[in-house]
MDAnalysis code that builds the backbone (N, CA, C; Angstrom):
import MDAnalysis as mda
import numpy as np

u = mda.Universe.empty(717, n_residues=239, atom_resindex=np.repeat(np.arange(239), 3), trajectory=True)
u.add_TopologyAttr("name", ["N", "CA", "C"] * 239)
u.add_TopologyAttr("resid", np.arange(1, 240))
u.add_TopologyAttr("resname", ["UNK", "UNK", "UNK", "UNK", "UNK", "UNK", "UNK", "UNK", "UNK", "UNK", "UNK", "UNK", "UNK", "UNK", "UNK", "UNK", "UNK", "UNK", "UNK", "UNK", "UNK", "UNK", "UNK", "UNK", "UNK", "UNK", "UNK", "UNK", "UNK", "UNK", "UNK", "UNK", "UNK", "UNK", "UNK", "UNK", "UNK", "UNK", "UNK", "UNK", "UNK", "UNK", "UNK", "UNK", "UNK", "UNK", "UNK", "UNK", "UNK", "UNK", "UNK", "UNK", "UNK", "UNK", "UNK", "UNK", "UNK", "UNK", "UNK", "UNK", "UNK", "UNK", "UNK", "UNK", "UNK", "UNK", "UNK", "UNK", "UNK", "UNK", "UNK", "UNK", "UNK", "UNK", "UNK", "UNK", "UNK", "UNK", "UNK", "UNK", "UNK", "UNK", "UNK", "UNK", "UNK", "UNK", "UNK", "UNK", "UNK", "UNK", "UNK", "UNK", "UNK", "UNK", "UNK", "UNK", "UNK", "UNK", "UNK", "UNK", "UNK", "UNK", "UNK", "UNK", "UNK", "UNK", "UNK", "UNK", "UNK", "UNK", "UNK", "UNK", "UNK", "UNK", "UNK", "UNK", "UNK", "UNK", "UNK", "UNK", "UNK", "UNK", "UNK", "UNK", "UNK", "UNK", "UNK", "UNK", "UNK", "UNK", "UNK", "UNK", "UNK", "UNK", "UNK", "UNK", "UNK", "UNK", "UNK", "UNK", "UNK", "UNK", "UNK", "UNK", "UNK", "UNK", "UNK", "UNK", "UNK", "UNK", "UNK", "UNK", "UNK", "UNK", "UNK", "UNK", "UNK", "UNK", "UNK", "UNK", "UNK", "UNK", "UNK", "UNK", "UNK", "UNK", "UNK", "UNK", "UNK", "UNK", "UNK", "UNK", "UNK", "UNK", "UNK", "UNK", "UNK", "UNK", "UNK", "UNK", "UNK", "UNK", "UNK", "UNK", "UNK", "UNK", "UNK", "UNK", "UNK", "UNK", "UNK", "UNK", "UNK", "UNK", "UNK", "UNK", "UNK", "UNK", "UNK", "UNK", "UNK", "UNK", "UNK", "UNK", "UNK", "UNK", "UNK", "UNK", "UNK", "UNK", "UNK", "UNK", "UNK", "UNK", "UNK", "UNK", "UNK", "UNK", "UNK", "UNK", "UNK", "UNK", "UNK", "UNK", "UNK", "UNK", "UNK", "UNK", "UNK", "UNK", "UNK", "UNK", "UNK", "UNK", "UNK", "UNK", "UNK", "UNK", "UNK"])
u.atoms.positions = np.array([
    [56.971, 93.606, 30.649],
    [55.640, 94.195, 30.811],
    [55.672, 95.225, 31.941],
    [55.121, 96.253, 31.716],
    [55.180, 97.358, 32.729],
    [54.223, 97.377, 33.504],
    [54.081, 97.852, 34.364],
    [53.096, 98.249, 35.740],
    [51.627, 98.935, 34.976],
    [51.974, 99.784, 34.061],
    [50.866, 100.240, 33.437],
    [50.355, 99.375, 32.733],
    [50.656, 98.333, 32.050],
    [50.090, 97.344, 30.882],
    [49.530, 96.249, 31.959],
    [49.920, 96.656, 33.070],
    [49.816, 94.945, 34.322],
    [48.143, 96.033, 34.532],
    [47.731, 97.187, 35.185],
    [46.947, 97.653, 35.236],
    [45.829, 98.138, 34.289],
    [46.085, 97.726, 33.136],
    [44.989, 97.678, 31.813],
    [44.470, 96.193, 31.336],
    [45.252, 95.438, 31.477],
    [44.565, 93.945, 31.782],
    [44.137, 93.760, 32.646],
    [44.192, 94.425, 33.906],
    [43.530, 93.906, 35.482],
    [41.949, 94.979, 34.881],
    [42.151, 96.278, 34.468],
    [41.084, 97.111, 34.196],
    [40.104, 96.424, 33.489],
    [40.581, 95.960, 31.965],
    [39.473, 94.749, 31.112],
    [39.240, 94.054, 31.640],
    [39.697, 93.223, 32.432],
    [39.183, 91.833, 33.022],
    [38.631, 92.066, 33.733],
    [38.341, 93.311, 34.244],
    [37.467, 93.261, 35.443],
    [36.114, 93.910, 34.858],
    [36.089, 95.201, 33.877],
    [35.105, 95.121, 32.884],
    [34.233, 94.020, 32.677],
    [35.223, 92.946, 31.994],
    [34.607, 91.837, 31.138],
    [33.708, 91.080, 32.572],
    [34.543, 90.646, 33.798],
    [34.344, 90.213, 34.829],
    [32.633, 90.836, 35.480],
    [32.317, 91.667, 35.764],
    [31.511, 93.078, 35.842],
    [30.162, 92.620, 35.276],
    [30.763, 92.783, 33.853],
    [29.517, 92.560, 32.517],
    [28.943, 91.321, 32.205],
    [29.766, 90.297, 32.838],
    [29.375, 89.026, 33.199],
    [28.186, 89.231, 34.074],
    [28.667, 89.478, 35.133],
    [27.734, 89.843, 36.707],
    [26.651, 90.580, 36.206],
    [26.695, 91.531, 36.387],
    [24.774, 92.334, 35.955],
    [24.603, 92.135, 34.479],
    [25.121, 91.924, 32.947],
    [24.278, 92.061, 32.231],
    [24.534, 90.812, 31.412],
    [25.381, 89.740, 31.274],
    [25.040, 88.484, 30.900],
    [25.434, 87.357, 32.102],
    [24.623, 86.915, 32.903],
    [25.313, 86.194, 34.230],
    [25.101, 84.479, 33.736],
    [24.708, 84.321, 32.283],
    [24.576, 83.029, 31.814],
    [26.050, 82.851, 31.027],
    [26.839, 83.712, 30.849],
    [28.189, 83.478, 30.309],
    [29.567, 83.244, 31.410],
    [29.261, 82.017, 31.742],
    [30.912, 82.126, 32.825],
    [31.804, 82.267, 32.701],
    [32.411, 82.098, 31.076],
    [33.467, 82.547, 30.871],
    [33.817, 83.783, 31.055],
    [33.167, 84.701, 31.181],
    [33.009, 86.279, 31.700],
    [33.570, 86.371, 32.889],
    [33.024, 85.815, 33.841],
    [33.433, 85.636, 35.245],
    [34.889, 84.856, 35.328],
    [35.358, 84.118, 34.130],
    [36.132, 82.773, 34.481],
    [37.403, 83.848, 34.414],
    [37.511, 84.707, 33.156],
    [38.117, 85.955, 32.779],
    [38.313, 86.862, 33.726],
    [37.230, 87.371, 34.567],
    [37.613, 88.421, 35.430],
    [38.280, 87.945, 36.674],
    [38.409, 86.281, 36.995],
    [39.535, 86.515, 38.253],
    [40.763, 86.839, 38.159],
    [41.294, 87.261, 36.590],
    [42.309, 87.293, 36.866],
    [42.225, 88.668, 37.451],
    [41.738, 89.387, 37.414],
    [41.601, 91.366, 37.801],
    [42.198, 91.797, 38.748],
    [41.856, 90.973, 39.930],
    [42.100, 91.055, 41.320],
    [43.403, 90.477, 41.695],
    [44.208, 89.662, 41.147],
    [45.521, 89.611, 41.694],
    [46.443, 90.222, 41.244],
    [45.863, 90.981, 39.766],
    [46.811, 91.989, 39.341],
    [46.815, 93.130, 39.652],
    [45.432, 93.195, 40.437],
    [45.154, 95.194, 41.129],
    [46.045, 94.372, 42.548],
    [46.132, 93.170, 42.799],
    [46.382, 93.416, 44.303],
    [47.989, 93.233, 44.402],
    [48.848, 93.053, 43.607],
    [50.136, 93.066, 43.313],
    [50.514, 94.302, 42.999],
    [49.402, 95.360, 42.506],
    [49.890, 96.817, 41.819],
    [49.696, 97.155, 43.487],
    [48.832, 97.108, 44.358],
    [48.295, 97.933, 45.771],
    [49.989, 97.818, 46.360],
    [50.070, 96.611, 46.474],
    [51.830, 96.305, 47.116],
    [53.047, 96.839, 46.741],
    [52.957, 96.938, 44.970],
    [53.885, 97.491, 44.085],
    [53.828, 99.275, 44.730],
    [52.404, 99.924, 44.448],
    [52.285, 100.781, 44.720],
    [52.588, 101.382, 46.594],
    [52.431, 100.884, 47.065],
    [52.458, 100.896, 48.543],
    [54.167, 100.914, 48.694],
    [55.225, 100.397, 48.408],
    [56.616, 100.303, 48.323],
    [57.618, 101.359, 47.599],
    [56.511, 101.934, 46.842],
    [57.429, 102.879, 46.285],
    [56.810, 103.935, 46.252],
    [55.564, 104.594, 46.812],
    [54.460, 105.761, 46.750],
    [55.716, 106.452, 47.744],
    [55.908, 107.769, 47.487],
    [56.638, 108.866, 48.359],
    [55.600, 108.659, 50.060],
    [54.478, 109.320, 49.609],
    [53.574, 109.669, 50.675],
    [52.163, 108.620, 50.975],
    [52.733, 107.542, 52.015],
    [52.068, 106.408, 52.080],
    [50.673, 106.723, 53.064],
    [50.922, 107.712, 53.757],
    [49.357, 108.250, 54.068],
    [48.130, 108.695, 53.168],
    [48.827, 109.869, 51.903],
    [48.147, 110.133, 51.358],
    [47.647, 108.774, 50.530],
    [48.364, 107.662, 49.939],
    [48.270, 106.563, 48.885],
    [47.068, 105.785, 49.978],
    [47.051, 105.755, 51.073],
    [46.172, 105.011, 51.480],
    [44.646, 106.001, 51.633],
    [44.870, 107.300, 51.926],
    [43.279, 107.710, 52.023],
    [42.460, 108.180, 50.868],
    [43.866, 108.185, 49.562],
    [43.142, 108.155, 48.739],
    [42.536, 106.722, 48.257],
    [42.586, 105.655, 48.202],
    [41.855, 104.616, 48.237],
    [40.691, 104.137, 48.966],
    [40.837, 104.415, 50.170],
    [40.122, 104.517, 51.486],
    [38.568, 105.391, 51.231],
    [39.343, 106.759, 51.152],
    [38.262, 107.680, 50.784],
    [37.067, 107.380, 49.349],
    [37.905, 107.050, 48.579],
    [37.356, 106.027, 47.369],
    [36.309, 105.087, 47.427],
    [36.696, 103.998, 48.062],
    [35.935, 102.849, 48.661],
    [35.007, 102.815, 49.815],
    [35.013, 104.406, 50.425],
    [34.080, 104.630, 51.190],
    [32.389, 105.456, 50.701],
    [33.274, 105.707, 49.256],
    [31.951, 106.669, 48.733],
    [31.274, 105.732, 47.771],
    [32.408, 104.805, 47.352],
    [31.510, 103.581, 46.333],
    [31.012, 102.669, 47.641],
    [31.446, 102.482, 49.091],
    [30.246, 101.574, 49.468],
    [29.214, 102.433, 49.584],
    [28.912, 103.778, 50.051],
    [27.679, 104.555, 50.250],
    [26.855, 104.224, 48.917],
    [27.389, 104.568, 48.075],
    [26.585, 104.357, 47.300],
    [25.832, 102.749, 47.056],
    [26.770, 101.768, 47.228],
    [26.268, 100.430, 46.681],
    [25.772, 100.332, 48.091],
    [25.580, 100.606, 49.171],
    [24.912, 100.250, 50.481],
    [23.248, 100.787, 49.977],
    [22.988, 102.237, 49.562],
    [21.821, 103.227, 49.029],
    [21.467, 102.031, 48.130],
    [22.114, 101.523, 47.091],
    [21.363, 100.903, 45.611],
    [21.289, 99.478, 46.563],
    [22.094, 99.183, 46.918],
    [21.635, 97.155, 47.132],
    [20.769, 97.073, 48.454],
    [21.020, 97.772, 49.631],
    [20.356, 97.764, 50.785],
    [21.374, 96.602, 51.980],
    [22.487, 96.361, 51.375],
    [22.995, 95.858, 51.957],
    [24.376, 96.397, 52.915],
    [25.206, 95.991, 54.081],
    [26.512, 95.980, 53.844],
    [27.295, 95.298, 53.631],
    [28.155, 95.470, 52.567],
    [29.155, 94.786, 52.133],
    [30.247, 96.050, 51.825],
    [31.442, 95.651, 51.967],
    [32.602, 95.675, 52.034],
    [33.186, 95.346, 50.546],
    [33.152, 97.042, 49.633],
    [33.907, 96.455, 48.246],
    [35.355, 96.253, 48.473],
    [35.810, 96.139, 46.905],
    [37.462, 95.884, 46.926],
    [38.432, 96.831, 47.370],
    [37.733, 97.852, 47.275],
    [38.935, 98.884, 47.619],
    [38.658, 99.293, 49.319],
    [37.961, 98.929, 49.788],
    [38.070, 98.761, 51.572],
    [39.112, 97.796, 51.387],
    [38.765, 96.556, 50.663],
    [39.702, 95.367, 51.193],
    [41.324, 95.697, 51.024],
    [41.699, 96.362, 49.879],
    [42.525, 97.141, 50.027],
    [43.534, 98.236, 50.880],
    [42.349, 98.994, 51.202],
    [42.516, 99.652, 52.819],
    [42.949, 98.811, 53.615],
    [42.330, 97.709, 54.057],
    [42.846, 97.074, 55.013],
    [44.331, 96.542, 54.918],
    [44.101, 96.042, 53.853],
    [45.507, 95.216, 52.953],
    [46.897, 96.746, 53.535],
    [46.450, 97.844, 52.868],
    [47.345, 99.022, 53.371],
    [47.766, 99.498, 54.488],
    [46.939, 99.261, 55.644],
    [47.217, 99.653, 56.823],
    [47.940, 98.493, 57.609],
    [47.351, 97.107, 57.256],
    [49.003, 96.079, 57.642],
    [50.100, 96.242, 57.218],
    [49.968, 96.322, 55.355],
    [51.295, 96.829, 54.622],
    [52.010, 97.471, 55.912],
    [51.265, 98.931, 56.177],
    [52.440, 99.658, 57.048],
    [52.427, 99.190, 58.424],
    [51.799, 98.534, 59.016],
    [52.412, 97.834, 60.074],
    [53.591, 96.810, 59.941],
    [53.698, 95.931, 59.141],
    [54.688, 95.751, 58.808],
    [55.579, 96.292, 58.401],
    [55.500, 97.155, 57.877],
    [56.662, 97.941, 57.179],
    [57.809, 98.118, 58.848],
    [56.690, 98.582, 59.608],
    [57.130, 99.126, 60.947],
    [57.892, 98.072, 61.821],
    [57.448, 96.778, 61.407],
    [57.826, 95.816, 62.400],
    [59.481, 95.362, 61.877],
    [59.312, 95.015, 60.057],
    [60.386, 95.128, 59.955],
    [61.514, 96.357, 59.933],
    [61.535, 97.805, 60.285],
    [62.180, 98.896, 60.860],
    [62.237, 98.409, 62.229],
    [61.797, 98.066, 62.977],
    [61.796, 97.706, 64.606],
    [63.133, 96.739, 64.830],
    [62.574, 95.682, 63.664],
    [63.760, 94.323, 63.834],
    [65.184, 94.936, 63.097],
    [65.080, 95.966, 62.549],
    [66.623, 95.928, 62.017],
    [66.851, 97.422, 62.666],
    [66.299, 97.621, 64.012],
    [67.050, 98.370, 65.327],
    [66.565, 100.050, 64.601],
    [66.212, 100.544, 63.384],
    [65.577, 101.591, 63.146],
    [64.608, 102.481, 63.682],
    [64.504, 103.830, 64.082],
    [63.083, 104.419, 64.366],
    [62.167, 104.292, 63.568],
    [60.798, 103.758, 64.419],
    [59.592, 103.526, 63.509],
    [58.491, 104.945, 63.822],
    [57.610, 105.106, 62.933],
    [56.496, 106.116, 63.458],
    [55.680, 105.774, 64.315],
    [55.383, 104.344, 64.586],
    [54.440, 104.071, 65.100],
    [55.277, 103.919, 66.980],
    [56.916, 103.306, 66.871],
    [57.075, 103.623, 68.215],
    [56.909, 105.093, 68.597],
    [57.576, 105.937, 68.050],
    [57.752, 107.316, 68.415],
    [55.728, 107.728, 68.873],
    [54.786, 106.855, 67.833],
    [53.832, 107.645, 68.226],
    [53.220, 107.008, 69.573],
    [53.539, 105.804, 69.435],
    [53.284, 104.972, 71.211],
    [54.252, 105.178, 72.139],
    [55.428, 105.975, 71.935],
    [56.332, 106.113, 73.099],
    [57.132, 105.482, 73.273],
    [58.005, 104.839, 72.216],
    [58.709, 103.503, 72.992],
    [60.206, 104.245, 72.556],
    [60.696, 105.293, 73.010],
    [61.677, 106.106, 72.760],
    [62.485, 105.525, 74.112],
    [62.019, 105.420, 75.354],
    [62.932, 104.858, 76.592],
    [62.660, 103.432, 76.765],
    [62.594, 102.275, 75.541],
    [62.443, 101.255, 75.922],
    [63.881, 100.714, 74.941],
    [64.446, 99.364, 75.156],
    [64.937, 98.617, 74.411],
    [65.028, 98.377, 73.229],
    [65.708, 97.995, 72.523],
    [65.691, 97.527, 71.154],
    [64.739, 96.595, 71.142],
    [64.956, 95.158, 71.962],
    [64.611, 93.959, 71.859],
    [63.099, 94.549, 72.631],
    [62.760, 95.348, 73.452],
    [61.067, 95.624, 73.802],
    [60.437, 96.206, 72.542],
    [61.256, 97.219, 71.830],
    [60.607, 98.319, 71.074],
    [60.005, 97.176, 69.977],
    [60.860, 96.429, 69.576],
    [60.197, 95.389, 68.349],
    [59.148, 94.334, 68.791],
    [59.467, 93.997, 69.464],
    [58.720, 93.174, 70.296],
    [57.026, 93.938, 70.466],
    [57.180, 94.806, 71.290],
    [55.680, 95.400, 71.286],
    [55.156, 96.351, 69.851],
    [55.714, 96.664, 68.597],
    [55.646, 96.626, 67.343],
    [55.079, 95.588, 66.771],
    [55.576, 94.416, 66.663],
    [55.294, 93.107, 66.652],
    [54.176, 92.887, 66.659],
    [53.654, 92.769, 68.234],
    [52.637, 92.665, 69.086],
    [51.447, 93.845, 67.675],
    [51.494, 94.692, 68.055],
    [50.722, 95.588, 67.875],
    [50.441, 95.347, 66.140],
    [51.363, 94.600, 65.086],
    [51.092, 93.983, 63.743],
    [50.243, 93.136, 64.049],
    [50.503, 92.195, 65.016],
    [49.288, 90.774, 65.294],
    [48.081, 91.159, 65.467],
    [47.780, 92.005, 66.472],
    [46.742, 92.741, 67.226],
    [46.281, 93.115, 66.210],
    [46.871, 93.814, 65.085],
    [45.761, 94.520, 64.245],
    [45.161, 93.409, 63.067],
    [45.779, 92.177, 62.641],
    [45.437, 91.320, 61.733],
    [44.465, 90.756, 62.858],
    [44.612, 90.843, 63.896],
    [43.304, 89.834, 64.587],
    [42.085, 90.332, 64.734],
    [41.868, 91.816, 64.583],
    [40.983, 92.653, 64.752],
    [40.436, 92.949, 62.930],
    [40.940, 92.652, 62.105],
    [40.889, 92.868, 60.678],
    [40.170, 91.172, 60.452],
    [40.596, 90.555, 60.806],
    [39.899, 89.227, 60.818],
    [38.432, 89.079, 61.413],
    [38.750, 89.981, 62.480],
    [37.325, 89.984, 63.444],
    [36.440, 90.429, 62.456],
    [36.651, 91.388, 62.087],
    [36.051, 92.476, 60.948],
    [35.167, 91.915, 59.785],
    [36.159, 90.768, 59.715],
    [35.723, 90.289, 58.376],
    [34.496, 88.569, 58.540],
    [34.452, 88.568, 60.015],
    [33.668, 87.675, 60.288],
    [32.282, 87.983, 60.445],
    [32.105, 89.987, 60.865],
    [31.147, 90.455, 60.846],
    [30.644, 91.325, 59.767],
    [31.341, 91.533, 59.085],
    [30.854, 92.238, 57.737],
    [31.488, 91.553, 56.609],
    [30.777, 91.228, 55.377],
    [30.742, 90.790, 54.081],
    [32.156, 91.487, 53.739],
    [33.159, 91.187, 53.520],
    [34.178, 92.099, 52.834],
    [34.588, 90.961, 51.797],
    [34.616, 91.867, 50.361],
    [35.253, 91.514, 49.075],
    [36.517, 90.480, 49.217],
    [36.327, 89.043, 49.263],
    [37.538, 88.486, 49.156],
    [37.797, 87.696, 50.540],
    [36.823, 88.274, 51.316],
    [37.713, 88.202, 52.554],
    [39.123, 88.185, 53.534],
    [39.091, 87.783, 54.647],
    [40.377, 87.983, 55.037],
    [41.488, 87.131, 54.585],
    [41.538, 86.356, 53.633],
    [42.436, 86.076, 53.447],
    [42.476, 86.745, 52.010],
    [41.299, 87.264, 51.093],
    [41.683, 88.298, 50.043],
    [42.866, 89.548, 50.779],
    [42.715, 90.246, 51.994],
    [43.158, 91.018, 52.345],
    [44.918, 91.114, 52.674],
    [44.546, 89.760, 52.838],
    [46.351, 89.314, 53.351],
    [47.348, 88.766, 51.994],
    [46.836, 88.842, 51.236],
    [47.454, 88.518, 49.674],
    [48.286, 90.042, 48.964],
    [47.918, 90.840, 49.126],
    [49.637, 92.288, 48.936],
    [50.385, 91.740, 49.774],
    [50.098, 91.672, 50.825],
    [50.843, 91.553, 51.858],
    [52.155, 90.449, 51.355],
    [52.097, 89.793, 50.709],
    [52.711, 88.675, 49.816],
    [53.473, 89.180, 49.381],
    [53.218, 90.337, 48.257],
    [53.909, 90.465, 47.190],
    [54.532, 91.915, 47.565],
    [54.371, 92.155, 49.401],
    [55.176, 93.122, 50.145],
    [56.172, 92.997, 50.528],
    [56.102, 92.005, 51.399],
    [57.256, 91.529, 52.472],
    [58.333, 91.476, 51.982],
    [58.825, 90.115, 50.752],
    [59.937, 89.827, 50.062],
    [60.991, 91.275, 49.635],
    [61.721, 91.478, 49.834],
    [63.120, 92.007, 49.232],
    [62.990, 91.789, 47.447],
    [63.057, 90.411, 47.919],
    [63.738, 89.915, 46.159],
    [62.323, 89.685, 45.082],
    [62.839, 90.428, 44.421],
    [61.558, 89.965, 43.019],
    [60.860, 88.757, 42.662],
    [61.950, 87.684, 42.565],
    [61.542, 86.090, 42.468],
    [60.870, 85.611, 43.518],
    [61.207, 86.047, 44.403],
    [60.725, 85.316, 46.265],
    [59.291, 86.224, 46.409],
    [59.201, 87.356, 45.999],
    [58.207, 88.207, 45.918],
    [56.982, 87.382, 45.126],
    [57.291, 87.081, 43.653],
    [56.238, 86.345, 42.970],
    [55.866, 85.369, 43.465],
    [56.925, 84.474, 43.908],
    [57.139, 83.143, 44.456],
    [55.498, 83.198, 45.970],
    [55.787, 84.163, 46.550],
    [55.173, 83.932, 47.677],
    [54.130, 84.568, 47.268],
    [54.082, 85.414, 46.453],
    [52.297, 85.653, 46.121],
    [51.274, 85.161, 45.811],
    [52.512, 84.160, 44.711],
    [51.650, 82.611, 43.645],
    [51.017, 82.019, 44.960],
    [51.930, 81.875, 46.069],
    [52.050, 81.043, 46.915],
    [50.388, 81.249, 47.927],
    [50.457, 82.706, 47.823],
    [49.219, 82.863, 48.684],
    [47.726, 82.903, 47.917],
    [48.017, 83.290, 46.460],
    [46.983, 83.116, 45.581],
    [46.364, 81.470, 45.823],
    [47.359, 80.706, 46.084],
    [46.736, 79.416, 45.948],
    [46.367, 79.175, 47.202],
    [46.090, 79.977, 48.185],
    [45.631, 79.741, 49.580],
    [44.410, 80.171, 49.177],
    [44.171, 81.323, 48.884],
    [42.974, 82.128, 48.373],
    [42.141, 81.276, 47.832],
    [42.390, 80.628, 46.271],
    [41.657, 79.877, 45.666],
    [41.494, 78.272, 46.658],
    [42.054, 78.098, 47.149],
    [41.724, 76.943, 48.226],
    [40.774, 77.168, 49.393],
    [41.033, 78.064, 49.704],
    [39.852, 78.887, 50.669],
    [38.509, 78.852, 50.278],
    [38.563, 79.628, 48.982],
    [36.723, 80.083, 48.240],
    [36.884, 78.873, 47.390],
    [37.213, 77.804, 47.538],
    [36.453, 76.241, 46.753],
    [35.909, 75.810, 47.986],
    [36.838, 75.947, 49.322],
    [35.962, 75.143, 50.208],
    [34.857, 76.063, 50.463],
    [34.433, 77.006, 50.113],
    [33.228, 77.762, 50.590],
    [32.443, 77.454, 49.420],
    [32.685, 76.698, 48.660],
    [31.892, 76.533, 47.327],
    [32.086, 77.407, 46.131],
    [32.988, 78.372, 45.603],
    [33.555, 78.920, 44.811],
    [34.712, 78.139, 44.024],
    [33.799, 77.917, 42.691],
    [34.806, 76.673, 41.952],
    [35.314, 77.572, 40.745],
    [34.798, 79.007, 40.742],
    [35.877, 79.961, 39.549],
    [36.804, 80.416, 40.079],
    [37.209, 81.078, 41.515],
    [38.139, 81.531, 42.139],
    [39.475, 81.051, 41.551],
    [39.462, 79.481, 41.200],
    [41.243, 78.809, 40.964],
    [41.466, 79.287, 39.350],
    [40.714, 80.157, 38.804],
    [41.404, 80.654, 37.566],
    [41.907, 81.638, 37.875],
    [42.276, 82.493, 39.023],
    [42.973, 83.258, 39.450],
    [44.236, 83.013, 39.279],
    [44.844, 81.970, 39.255],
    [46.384, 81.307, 39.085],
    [47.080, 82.088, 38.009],
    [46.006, 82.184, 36.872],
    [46.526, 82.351, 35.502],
    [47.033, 84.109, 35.134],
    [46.680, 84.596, 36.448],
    [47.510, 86.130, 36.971],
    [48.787, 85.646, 36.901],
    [49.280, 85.130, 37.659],
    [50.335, 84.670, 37.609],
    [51.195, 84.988, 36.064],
    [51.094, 84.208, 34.906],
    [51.730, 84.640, 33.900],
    [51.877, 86.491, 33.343],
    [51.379, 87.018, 33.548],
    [51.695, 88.121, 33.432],
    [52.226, 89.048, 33.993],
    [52.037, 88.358, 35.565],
    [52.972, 89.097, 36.663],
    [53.960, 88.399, 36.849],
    [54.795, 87.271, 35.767],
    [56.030, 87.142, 36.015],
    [56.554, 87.910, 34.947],
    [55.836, 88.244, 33.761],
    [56.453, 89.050, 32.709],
    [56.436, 90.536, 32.795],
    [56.248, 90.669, 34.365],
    [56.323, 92.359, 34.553],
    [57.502, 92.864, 35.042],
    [57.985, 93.514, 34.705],
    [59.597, 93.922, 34.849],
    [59.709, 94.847, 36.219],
    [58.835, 95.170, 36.623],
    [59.220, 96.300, 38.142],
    [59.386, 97.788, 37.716],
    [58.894, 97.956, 36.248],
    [58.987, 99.406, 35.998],
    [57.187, 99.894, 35.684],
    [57.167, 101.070, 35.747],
    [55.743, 101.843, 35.909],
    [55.386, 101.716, 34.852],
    [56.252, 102.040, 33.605],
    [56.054, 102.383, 32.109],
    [55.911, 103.814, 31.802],
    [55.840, 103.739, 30.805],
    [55.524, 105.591, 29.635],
    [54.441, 106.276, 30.793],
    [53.449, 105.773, 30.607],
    [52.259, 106.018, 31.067],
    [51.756, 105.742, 32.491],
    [51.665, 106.877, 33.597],
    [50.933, 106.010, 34.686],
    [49.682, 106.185, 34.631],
    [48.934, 107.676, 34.219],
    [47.712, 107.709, 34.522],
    [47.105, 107.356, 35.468],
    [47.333, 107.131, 36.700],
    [46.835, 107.018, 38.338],
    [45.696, 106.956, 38.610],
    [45.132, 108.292, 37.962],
    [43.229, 108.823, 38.285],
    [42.591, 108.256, 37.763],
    [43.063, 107.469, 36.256],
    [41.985, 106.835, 35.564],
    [41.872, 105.711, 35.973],
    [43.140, 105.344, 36.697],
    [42.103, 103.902, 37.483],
    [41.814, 103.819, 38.549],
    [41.855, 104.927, 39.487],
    [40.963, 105.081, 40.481],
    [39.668, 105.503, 40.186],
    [39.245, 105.811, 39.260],
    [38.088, 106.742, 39.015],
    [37.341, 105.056, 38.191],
    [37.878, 104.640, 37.615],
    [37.178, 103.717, 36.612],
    [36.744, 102.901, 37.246],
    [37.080, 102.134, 38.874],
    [36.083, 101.346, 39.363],
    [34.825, 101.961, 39.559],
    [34.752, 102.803, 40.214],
    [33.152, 103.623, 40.653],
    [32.320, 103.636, 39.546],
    [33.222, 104.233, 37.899],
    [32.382, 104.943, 37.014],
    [32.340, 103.512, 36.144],
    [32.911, 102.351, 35.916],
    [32.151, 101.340, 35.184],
    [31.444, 100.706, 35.495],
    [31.201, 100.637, 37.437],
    [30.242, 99.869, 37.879],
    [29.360, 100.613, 37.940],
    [28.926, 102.189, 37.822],
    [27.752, 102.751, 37.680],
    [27.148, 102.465, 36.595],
    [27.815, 102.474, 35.484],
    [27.492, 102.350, 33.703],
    [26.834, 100.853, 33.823],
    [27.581, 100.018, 34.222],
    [27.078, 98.616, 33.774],
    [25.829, 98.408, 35.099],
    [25.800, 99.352, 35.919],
    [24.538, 99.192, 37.178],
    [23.069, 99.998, 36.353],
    [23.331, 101.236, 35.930],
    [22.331, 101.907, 34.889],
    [22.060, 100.986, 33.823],
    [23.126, 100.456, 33.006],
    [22.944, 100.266, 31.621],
    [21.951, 98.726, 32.443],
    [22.568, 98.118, 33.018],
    [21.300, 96.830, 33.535],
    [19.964, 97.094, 34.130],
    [19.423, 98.264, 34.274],
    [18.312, 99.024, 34.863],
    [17.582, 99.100, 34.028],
    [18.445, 99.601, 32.604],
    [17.768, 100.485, 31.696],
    [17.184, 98.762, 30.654],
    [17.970, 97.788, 30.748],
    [17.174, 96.177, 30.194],
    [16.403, 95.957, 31.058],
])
């Protein structure tokens, strides 16, 4: 299964997931369907994040994304909340702190020393305060998420991060499954008893081979969160 076919089942299910929510919210199987959405967009964010050439641009285009769909859902609901593709953002900007920490530990120049200065320090300081500065930012991303509503929360956020770290493909799934089931253990104790059909991501992201496929089409699924949740936000206006 390719990266593109992993991203057209995460696309329907989240449709179906969606259409549950504003226009039949008496069908749970709708909802039961759309968890799988989210561990397959959040395995593509990681997939994508590891092999994107230009990891600045891959993050502000998401960023920038999720900043114009919260304006908007802040204008329509009156609330703040924190959609998926902030949570994402966040998820991206540890990605590359880590990325950095492990360049630090295997004695490499990182961007982030060169941009803090640690050009006249040690090997064993330079990683070390790298390190430091990965923690620092998950503790402040946590903070974040204690004061604003964010999609998933912080431990939604720390789940790429899973299916980042690993080297190896198997150890990669292995530890994602691994954090998915933190996730769904998390939102039961908050009273979320659909969250644990999220597991069932799992089967399709072991049958994904690590290739993109024929087809990437990129824009259409950046563009399709904003423009199906407008459709199914109108089309529920207009009942």
């Amino acid at each position: 299964m390719s990266g593109f076919l992993l991203k057209l089942i995460a696309a329907a299910t989240m449709l179906i997931d969606h259409a549950g929510l504003l226009l039949f919210p008496g069908h749970r199987w709708m909802r039961i369907v759309g968890r799988i959405a989210y561990p397959l967009f959040a395995y593509s964010i990681a997939e994508g994040f590891r092999y994107t050439r230009n990891r600045v641009r891959y993050f502000l285009q998401i960023f920038i994304l999720g900043v114009l769909c919260q304006i908007v859902y802040t204008i329509a609901e009156g609330e703040l909340y924190f959609g998926i593709l902030l949570t994402f953002s966040f998820s991206i900007v540890l990605m590359a702190l880590l990325r950095e920490v492990k360049a630090a530990w295997q004695g490499d120049e990182t961007v982030l020393g060169n941009w803090l200065g640690f050009h006249g320090v040690s090997a064993a300081l330079r990683s070390t305060l790298t390190t430091a500065a990965f923690f620092t930012a998950t503790i402040l991303t946590a903070a974040v998420t204690m004061l604003v509503k964010v999609d998933y929360g912080f431990c939604g956020i720390l789940v790429p991060l899973a299916a980042y770290l690993p080297d190896s493909v198997p150890v990669r799934k292995g530890a994602f499954g691994g954090m998915l089931a933190v996730l769904s253990a998390v939102q039961w104790s908050l009273g979320d008893k659909v969250q644990i059909w999220c597991l069932f991501a799992m089967i399709p992201l072991l049958l994904y081979n690590g290739k993109p496929g024929k087809y990437r089409m990129k824009w259409f699924f950046y563009i399709f969160y904003p423009a199906h949740m407008a459709a199914l936000y109108l089309l529920s206006m207009a009942i």
